[in-house]
TIVOGU-221716 format. One line per 10 residues: number of its first residue (from 1); their letters; for each residue z, y, x of N, C-alpha, C, O, CB. Coordinates in steps of 0.05 Angstrom, whole numbers. Glycine has a CB too. Layout:
% TIVOGU-221716
NUM> A> Z/Y/X/Z/Y/X/Z/Y/X/Z/Y/X/Z/Y/X ~ ... $
This chain:
% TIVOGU-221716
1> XXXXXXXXXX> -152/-345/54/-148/-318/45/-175/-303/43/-190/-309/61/-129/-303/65 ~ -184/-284/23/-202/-276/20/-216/-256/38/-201/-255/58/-199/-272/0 ~ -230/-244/41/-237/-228/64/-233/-200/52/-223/-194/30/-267/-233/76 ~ -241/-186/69/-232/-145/61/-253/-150/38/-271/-168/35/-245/-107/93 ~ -243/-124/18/-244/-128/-15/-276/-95/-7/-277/-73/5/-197/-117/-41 ~ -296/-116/-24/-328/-96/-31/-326/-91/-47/-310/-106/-58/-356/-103/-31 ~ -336/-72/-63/-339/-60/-80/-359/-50/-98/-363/-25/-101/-331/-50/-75 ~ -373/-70/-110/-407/-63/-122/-407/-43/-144/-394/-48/-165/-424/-94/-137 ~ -418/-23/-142/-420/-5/-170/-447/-1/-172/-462/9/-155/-405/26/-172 ~ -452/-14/-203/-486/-18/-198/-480/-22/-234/-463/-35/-246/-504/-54/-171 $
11> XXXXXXXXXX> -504/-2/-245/-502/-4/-283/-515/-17/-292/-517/-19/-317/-507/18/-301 ~ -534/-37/-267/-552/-62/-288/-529/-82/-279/-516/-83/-258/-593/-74/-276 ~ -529/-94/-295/-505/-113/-302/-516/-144/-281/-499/-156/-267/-503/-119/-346 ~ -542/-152/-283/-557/-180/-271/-554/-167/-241/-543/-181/-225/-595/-189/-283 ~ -565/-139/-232/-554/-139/-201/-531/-140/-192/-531/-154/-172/-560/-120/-189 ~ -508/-132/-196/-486/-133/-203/-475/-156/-192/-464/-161/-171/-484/-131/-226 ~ -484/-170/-216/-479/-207/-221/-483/-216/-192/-466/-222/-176/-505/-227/-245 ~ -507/-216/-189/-526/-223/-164/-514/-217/-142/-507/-233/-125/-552/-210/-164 ~ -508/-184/-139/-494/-175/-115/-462/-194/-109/-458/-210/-91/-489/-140/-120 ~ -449/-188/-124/-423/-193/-125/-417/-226/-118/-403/-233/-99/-413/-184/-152 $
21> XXXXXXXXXX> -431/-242/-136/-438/-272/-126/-445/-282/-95/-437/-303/-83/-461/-279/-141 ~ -466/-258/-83/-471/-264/-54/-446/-252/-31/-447/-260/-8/-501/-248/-48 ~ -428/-236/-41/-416/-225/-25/-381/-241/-30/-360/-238/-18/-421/-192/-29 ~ -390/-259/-53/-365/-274/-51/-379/-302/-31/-369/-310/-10/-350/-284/-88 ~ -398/-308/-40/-402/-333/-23/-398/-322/11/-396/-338/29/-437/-346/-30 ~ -399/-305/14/-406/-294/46/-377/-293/53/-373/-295/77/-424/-260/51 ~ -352/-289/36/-326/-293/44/-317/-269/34/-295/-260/41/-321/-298/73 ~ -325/-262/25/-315/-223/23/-295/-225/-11/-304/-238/-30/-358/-192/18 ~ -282/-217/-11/-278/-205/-41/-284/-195/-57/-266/-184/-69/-269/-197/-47 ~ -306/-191/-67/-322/-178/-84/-317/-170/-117/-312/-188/-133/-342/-194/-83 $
31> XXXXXXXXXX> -319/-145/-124/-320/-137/-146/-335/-118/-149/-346/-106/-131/-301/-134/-155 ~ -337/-113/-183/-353/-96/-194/-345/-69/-206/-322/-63/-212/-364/-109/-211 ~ -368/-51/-211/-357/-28/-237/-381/-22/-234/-398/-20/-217/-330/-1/-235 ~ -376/-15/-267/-409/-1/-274/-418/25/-273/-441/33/-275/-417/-6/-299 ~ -391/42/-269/-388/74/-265/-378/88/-247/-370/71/-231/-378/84/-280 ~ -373/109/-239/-349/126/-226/-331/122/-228/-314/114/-212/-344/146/-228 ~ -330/128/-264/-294/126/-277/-285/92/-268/-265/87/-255/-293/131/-325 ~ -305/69/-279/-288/48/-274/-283/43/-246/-261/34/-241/-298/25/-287 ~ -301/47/-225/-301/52/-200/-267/66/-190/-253/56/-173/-329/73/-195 ~ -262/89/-206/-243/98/-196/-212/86/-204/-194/86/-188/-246/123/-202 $
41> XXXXXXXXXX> -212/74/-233/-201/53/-240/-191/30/-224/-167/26/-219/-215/46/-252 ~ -211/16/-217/-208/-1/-190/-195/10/-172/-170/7/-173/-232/-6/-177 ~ -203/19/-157/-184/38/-134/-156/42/-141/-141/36/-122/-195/69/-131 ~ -143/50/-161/-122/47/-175/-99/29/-158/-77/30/-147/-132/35/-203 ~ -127/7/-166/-104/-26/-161/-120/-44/-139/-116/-68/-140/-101/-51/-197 ~ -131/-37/-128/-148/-41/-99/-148/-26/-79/-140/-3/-79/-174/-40/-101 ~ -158/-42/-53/-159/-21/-22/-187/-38/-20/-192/-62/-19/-128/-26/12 ~ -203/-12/-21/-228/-28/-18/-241/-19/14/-246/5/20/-252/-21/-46 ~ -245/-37/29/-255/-36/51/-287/-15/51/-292/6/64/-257/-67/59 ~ -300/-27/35/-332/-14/30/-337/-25/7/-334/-47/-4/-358/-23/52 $
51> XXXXXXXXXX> -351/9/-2/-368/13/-38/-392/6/-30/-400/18/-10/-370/48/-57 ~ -407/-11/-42/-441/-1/-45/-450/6/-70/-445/-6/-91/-461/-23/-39 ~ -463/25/-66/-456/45/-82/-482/54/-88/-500/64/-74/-438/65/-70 ~ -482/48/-120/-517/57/-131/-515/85/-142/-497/96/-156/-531/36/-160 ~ -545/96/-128/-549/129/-136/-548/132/-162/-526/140/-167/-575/143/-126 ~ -566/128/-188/-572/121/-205/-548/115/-227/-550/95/-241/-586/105/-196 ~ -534/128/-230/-510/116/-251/-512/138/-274/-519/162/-273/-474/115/-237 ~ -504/122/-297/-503/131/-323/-491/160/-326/-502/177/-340/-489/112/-339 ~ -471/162/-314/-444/189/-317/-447/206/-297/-457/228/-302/-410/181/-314 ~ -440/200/-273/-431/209/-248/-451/191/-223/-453/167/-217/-395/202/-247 $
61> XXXXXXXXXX> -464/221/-210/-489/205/-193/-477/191/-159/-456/195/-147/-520/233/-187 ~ -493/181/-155/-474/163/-140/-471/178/-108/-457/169/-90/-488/128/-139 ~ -496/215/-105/-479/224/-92/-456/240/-95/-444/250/-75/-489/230/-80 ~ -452/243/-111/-429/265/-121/-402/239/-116/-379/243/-107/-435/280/-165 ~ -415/217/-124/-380/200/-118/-379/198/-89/-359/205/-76/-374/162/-131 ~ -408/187/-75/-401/183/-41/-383/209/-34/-365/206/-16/-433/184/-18 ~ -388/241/-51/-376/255/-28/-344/252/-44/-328/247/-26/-391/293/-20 ~ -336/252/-58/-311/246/-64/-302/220/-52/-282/226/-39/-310/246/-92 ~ -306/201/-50/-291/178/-37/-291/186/-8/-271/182/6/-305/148/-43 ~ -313/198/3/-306/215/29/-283/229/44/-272/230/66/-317/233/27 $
71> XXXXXXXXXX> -282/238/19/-256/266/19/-236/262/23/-219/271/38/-250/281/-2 ~ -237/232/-7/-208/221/0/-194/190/-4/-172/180/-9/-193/237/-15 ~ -217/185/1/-216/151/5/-214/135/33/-195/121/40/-243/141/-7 ~ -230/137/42/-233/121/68/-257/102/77/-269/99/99/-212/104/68 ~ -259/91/51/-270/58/47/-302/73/57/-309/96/50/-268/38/2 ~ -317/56/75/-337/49/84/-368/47/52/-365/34/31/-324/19/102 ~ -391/64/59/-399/71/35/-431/56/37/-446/74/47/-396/105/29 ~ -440/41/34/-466/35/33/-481/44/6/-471/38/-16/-467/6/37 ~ -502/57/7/-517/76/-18/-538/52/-17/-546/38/2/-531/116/-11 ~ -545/52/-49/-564/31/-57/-579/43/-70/-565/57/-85/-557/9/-71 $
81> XXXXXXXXXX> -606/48/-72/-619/66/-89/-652/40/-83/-659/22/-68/-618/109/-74 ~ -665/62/-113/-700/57/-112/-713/84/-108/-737/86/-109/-714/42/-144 ~ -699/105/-104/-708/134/-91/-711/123/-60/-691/114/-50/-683/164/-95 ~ -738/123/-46/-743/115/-23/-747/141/-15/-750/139/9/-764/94/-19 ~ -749/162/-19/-754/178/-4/-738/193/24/-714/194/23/-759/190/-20 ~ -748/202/43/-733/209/67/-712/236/57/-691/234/71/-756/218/95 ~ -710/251/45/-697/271/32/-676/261/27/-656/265/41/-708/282/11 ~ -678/238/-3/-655/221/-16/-635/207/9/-611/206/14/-671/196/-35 ~ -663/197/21/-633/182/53/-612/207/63/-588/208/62/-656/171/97 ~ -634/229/75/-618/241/84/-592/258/72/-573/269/84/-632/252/95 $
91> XXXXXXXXXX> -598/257/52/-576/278/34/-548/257/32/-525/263/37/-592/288/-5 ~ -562/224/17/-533/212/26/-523/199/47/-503/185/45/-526/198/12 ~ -540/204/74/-528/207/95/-505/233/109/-483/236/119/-548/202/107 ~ -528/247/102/-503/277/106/-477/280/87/-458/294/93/-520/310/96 ~ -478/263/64/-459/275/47/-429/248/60/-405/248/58/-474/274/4 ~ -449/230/72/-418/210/80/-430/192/80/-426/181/101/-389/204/62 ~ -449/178/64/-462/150/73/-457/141/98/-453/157/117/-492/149/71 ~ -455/106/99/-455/94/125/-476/83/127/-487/81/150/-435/78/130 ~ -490/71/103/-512/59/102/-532/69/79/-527/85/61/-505/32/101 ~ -558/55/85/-577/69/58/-590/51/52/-604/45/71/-599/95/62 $
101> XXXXXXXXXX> -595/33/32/-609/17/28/-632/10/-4/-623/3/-26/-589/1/35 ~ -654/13/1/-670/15/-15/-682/-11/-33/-692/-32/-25/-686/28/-2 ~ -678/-3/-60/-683/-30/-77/-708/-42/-79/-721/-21/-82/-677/-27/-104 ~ -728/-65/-80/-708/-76/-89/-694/-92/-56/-708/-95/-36/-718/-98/-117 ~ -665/-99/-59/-652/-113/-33/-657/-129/-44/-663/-138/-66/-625/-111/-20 ~ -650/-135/-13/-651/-165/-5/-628/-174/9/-622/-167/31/-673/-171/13 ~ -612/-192/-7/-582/-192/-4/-570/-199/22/-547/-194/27/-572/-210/-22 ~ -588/-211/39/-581/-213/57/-583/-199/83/-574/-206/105/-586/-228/56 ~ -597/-175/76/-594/-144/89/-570/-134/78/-552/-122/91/-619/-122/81 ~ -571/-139/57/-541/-122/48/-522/-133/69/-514/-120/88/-528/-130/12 $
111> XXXXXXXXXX> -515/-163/62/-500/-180/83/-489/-174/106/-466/-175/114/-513/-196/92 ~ -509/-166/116/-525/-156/149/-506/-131/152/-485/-129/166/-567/-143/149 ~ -520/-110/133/-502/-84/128/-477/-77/138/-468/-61/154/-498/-81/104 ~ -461/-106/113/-433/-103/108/-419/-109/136/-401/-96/145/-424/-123/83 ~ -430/-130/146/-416/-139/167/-412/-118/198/-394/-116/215/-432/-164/172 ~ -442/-104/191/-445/-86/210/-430/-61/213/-425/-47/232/-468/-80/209 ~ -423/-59/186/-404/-32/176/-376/-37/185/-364/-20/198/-402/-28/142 ~ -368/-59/179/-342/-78/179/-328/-74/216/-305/-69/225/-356/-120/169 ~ -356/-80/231/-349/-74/257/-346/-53/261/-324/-47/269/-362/-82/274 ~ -361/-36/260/-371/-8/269/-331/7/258/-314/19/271/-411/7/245 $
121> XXXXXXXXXX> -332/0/234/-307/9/226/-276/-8/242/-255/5/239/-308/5/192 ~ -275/-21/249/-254/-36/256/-258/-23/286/-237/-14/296/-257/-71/251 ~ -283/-21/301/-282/-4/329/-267/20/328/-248/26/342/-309/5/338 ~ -283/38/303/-271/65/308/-241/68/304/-230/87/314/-285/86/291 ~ -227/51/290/-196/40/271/-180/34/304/-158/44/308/-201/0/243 ~ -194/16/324/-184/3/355/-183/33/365/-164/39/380/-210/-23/375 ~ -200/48/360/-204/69/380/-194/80/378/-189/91/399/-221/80/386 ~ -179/92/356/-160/103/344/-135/105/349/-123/125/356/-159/96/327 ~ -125/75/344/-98/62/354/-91/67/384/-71/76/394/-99/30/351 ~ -120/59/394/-111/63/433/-103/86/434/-79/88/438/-137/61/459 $
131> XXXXXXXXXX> -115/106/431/-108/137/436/-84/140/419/-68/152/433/-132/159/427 ~ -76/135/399/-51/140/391/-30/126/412/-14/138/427/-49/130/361 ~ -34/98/409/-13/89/433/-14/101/460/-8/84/477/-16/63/440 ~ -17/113/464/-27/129/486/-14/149/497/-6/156/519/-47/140/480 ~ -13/155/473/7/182/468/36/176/457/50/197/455/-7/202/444 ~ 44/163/453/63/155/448/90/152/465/90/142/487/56/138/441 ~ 110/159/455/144/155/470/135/137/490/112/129/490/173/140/449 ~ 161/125/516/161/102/523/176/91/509/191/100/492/166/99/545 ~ 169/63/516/177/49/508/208/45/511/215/48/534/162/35/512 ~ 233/37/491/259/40/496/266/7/522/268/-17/519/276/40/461 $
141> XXXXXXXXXX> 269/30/550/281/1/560/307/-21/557/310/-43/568/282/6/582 ~ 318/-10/543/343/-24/537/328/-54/522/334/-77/526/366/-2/514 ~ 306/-44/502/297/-65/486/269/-75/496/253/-87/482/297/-55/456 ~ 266/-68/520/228/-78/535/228/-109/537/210/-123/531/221/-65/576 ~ 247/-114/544/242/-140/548/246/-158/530/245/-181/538/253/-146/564 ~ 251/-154/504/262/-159/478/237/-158/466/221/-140/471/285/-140/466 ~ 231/-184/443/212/-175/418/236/-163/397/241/-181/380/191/-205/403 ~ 250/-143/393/265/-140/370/255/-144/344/231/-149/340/274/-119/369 ~ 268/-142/327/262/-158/306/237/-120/289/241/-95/287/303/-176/285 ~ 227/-129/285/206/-95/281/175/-104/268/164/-125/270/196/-75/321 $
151> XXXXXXXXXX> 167/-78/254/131/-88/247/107/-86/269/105/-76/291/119/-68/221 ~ 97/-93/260/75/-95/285/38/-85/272/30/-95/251/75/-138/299 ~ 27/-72/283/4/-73/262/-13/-75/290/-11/-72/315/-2/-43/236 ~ -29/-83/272/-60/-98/290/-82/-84/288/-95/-87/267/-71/-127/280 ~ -94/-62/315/-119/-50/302/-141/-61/297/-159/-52/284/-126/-32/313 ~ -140/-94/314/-162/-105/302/-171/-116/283/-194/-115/275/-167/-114/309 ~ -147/-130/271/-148/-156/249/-143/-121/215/-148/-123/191/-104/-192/257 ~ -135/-102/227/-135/-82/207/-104/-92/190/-104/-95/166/-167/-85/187 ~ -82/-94/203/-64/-109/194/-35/-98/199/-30/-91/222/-69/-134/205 ~ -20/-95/184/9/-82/187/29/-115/182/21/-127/163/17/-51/155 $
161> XXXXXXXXXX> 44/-123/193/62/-146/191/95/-141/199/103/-132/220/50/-168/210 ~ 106/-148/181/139/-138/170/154/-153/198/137/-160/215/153/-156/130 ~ 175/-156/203/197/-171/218/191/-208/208/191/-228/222/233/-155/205 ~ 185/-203/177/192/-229/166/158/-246/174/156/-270/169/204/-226/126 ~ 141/-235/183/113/-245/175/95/-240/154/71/-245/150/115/-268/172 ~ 113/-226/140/82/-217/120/61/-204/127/67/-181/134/86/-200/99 ~ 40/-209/128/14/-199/134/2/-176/117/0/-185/94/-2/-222/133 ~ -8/-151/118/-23/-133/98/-38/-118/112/-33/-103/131/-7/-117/80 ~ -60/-124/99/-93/-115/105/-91/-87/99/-81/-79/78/-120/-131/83 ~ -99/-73/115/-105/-40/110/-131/-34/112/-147/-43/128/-92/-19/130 $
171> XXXXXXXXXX> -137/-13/89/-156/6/94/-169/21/111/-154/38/121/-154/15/87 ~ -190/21/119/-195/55/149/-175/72/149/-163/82/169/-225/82/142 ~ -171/77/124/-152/100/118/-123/105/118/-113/127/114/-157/105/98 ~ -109/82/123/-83/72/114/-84/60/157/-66/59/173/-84/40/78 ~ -108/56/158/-97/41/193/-92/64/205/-72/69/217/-123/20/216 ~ -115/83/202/-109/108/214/-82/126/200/-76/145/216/-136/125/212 ~ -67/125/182/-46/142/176/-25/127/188/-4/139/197/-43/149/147 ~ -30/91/189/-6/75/201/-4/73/235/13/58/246/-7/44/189 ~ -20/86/248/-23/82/278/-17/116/277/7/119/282/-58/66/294 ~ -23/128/275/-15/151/271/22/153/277/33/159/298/-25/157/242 $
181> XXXXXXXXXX> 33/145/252/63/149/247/74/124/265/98/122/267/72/147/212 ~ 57/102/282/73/93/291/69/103/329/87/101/346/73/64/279 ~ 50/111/333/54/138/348/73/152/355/76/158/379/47/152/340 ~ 88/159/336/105/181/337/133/177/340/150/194/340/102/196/317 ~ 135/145/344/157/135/355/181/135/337/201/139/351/162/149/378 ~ 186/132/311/205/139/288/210/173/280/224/181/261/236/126/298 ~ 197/187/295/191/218/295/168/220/264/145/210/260/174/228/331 ~ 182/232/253/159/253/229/130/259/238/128/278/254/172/287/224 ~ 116/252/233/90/269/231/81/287/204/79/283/179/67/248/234 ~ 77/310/221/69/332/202/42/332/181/21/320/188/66/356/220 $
191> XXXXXXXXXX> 45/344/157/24/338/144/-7/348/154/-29/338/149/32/346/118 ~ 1/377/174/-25/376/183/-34/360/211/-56/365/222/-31/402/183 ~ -13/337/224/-21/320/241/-43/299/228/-64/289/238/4/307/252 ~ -27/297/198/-30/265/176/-72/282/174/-94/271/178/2/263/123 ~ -65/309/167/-91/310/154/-117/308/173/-138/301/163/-92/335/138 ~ -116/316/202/-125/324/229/-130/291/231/-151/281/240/-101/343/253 ~ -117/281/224/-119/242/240/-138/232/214/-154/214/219/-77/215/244 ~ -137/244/182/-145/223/165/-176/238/153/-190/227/136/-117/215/139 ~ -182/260/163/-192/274/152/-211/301/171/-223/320/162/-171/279/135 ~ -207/293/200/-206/317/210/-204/346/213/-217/360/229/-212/315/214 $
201> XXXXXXXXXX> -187/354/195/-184/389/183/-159/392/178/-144/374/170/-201/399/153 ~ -149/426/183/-122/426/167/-110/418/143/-123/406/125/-117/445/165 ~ -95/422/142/-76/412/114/-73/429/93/-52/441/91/-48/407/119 ~ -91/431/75/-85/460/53/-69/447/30/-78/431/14/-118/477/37 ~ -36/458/33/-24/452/11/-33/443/-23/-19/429/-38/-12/472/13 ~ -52/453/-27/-56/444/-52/-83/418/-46/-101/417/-64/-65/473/-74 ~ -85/405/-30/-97/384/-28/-77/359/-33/-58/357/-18/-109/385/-2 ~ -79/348/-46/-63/321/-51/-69/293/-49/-59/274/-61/-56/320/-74 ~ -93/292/-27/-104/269/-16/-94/254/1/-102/231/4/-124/272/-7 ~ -69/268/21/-53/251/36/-35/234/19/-33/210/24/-38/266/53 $
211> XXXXXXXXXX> -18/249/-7/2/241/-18/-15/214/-18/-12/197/-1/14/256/-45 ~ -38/214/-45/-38/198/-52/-59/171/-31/-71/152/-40/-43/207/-77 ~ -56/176/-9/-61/147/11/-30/138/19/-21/115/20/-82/155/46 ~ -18/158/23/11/147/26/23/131/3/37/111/8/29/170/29 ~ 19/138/-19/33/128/-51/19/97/-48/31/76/-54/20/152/-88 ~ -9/100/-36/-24/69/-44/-11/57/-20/-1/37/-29/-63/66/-44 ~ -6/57/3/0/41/19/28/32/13/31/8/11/-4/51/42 ~ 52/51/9/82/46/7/77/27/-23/94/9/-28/105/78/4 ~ 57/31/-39/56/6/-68/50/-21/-51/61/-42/-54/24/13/-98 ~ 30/-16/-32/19/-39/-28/38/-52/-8/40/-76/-10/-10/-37/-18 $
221> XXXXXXXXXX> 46/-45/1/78/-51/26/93/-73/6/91/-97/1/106/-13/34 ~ 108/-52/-3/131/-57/-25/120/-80/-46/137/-92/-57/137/-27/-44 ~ 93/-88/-52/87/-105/-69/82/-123/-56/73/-140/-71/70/-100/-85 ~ 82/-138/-22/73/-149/-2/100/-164/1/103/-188/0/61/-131/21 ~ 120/-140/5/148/-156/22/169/-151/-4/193/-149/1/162/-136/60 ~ 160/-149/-31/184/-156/-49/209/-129/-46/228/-132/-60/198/-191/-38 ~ 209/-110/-32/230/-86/-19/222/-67/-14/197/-67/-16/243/-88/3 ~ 231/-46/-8/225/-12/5/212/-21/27/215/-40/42/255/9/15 ~ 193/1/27/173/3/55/191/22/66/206/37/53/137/15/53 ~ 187/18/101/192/42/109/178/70/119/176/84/139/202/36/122 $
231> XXXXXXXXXX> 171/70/92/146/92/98/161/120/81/164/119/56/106/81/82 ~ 169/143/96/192/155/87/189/180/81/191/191/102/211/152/102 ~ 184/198/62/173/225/65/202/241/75/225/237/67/157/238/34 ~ 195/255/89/214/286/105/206/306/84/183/313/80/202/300/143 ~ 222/313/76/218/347/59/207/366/72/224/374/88/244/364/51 ~ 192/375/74/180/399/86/169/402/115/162/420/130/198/418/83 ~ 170/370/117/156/365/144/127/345/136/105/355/131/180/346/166 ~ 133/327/135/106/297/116/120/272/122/140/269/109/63/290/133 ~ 112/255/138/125/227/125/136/216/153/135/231/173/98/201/107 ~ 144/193/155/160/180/181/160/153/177/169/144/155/191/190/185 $
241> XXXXXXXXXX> 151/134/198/148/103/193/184/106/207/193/121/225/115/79/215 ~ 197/87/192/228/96/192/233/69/215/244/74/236/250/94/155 ~ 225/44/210/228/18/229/213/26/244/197/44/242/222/-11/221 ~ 223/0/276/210/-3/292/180/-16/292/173/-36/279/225/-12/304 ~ 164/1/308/133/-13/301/125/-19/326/142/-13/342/108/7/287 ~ 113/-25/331/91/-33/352/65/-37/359/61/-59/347/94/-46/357 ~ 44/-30/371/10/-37/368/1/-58/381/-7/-57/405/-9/-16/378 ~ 1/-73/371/-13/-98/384/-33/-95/405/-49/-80/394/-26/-114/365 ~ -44/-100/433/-47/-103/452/-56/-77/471/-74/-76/488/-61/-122/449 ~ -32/-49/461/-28/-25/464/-9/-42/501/-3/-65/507/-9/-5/429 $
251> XXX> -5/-16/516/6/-31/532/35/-27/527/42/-9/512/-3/-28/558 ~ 52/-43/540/78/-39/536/94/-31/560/98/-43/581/88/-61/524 ~ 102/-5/551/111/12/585/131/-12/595/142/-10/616/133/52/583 $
């Protein structure tokens, strides 16, 4: 199985090549786009773990996209640039960068990078989960001693898995909205809980960045196990994991 899905956006076409080739050999899934727009395209029909992400683009500069995928993406952002200057770092560090890396690379810093990002993100995703389980209902004793038949997600492996075994890889963004709602014990979480956990800030109604992490996960569910996710919106409350869940090595009252 392929590893969490990178994301090269780079408009010389031979780095690109180059990049994308090293990050498949390294195990990763690797793809390309040469812009924002196709960049955003992608996303469409992808959960991309981490963009690396060149300043320098034809349309749309590559900090104006870091702070948009910020906002409302998730995915882990490594900036690639030949602007060495300390200014340039710092601006796409402040704006969301995880990483900064100056051309020309050397792919196996990139490598280095990815992997480093990969952890750093899967920690804060564990750290996440604990404190959500944490907080959470007890556990129903009637069924403690029971594995009932229920999903299970994994903050480490970054993983949501059905009753039946299907396995599905989540995003930063999708682990934190799914440890979240399973938190809450089959209870609703409110949209400004969803936005406070995915985003840290209230929920301003005309923001539509929750909908659409919810819309990508219940596609990606539903296209995983062949059926309805149970990922359920409440009218005028926000959404509700409707099955039984559970957090993998959360403790069990």
């Amino acid at each position: 199985m392929a590893g969490p899905t990178i994301v090269v956006v780079e408009d010389e076409s031979s780095l690109r090549s180059d990049m994308i080739e090293y990050l498949t050999g390294c195990g990763f899934h690797a793809i390309g786009a040469r812009d924002g727009a196709e960049l955003d395209r992608l996303l469409q029909s992808h959960s991309a773990s981490i963009v690396v992400l060149d300043v320098n683009l034809p349309d749309e500069d590559g900090f104006k996209i870091a702070a948009r995928l910020r906002d409302s993406h998730g995915a882990g952002i490594i900036m690639v640039t030949a602007r060495s200057s300390t200014v340039d770092r710092i601006v796409g560090l402040e704006i969301g960068a995880d990483a900064y890396l100056v051309k020309p690379v050397e792919l196996r810093e990139l490598e280095a990078q990815v992997k480093s990002l990969l952890r750093r993100m899967s920690e804060r995703a564990a750290e996440s989960a604990a404190q959500a389980a944490g907080s959470a209902a007890p556990a129903d004793p009637v069924h403690d001693g029971i594995d009932e038949a229920r999903w299970s997600l994994d903050p480490t492996e970054w993983s949501l898995t059905n009753p039946a075994g299907i396995r599905i890889s989540l995003t930063s963004m999708e682990m934190k909205l799914t440890s979240l709602l399973a938190a809450q014990a089959r209870k609703p979480a409110t949209r400004d809980q969803i936005s406070q956990a995915l985003y840290n800030r209230r929920w301003n109604p005309e923001d539509r960045s929750i909908d659409t992490v919810v819309g990508r996960l219940r596609h990606k569910v539903e296209g995983a196990i062949g059926g309805p996710a149970p990922l359920k919106s409440v009218h005028g409350v926000g959404y509700v994991f409707s099955a039984p869940i559970r957090v993998l090595g959360a403790a069990q009252g």
